[in-house]
C-alpha positions in Angstrom: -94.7 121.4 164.5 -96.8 123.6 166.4 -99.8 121.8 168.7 -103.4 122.6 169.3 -102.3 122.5 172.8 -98.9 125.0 172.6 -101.5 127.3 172.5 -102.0 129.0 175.6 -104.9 131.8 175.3 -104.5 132.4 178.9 -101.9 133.4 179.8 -101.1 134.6 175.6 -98.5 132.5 175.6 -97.1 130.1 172.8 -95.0 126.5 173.8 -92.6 126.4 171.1 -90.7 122.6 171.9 -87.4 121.9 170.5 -86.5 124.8 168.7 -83.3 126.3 167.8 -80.7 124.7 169.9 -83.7 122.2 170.7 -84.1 124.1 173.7 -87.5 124.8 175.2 -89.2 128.5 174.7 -92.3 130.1 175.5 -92.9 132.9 173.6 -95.5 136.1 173.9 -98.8 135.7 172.2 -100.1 138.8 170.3 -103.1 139.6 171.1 -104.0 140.5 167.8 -103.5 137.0 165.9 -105.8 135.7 169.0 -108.9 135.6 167.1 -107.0 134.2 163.8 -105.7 131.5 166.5 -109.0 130.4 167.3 -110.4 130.4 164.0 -107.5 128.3 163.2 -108.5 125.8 165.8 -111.7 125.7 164.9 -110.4 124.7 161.1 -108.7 121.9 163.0 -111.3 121.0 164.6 -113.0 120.2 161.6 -110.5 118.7 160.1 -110.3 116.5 162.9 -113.6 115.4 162.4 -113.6 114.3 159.0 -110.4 111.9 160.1 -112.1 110.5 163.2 -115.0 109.0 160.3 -111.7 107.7 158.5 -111.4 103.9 159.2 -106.9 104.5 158.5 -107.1 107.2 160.7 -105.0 106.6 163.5 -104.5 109.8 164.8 -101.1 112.3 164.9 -97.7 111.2 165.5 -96.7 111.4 168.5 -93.4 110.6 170.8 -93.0 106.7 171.4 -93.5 107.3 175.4 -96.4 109.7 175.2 -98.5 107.1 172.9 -97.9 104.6 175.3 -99.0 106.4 178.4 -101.7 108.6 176.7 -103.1 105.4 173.7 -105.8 108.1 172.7 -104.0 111.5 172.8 -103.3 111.4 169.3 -107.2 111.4 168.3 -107.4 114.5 170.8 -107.8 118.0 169.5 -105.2 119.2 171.7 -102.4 117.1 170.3 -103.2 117.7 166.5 -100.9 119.9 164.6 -101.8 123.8 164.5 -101.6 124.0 160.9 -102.0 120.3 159.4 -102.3 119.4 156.0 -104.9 119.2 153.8 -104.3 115.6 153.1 -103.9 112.5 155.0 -100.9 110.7 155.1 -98.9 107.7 156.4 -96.1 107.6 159.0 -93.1 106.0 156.9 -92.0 104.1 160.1 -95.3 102.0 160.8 -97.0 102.3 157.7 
């Protein structure tokens, strides 16, 4: 469930967020897979687009608390999922 925004070029760095043990880790970012990471994102990116002209869209899932204090995060490049799907689909809680 790896994020757009776990990303961290910077500081080549990757967020990994309740992993084994559902601890916390960040985790050393080869420099080699950096351009592969940002082609990656740039697929997304794409991706993204097409959804946004999709009147079901309605963006990522996203933790209960975060959608109500960020309502647009989950149309947001940096929330979507590093490597999503090729099709769209439906959350089974809300339909």
């Amino acid at each position: 469930q790896l994020r757009v925004k776990d990303i961290d070029f910077d500081y080549k760095c990757i967020q990994v967020w309740n992993g084994k043990g559902n601890k916390h880790r960040i985790v050393t970012l080869a420099i080699e897979l950096i351009p592969m990471l940002r082609n990656q994102i740039l697929n997304v990116d794409d991706y993204l687009k097409l959804d946004l002209n999709n009147t079901e869209y309605s963006g990522v899932w996203m933790p209960y608390a975060l959608t109500k204090k960020y309502p647009s995060a989950a149309k947001t490049l940096a929330w979507q999922y590093l490597f999503p799907s090729h099709i769209l689909s439906s959350d089974p809680q809300s339909g």
